[in-house]
C-alpha positions in Angstrom: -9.7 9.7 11.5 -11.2 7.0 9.2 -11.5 3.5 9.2 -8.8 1.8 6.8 -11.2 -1.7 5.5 -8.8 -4.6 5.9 -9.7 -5.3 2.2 -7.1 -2.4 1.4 -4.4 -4.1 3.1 -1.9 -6.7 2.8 -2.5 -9.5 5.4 -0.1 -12.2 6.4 -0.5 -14.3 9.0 1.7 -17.5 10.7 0.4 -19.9 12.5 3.0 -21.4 15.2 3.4 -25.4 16.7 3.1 -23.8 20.0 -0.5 -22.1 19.6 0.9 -18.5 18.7 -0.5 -16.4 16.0 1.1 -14.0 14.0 -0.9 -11.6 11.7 1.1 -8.8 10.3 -1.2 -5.9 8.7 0.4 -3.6 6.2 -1.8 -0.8 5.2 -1.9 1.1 1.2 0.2 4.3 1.3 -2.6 6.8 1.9 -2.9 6.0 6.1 -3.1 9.5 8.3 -2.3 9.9 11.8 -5.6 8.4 13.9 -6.6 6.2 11.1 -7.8 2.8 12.7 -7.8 -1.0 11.7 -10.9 -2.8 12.7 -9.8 -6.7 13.5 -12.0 -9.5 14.4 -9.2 -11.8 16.0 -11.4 -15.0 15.8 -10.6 -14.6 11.5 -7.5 -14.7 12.0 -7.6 -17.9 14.3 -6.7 -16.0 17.6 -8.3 -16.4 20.9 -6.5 -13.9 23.6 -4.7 -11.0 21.8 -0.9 -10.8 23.2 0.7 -8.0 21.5 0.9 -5.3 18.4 3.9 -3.7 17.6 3.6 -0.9 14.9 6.1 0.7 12.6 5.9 3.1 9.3 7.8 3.6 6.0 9.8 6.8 6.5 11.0 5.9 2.9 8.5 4.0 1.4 9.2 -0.1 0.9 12.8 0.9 2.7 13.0 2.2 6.5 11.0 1.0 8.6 10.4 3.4 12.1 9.3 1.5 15.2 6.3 3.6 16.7 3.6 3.0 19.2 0.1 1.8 18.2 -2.8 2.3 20.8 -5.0 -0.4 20.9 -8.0 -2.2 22.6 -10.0 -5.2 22.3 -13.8 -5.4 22.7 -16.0 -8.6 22.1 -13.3 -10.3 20.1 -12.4 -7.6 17.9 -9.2 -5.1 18.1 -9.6 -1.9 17.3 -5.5 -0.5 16.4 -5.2 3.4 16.3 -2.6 4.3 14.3 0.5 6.6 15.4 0.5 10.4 15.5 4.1 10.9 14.4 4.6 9.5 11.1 2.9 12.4 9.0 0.1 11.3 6.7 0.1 9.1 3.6 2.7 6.3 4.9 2.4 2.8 4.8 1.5 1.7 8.0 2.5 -2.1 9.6 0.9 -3.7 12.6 2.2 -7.0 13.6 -0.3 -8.8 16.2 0.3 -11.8 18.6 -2.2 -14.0 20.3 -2.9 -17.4 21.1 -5.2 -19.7 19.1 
């Protein structure tokens, strides 16, 4: 288990009319099973985290497999473990939702 720095990843995020945030996280190929993405939510203009949904690459920059991310916020800042079923070195995607 390491920490993947948010520098190494690809970072998008949407701002809604209606106050949502969307952030979507897409980690470098080389993410393991328990790897973890440190987020402080108020960078990314969100206030109350809603949601992360989480998928890998089975084929990389092709399939994308819906899987389950566990994750937990402390202080402002979500910590998202990554699955333990895609195998190691796989892009990794974590889409967040909150509220700004």
């Amino acid at each position: 288990m390491a920490e993947i720095e948010l520098s190494d990843c690809t970072i998008n995020t949407k701002q809604g009319g209606d106050g949502l945030v969307e952030v979507t996280i897409t980690t470098p190929n080389t993410a393991d099973n328990g790897d973890y993405l440190t987020i402080p939510l108020k960078d990314y203009g969100i206030k109350t985290f809603k949601k992360c949904v989480g998928t890998y690459q089975s084929t990389e920059d092709s399939v994308a497999v819906e899987v389950a991310f566990t994750t937990s916020v402390t202080t402002g800042t979500l910590t998202v473990t990554l699955d333990s079923t895609a195998g190691s070195n796989k892009k990794r995607i974590a889409k967040i939702w909150g509220s700004s």
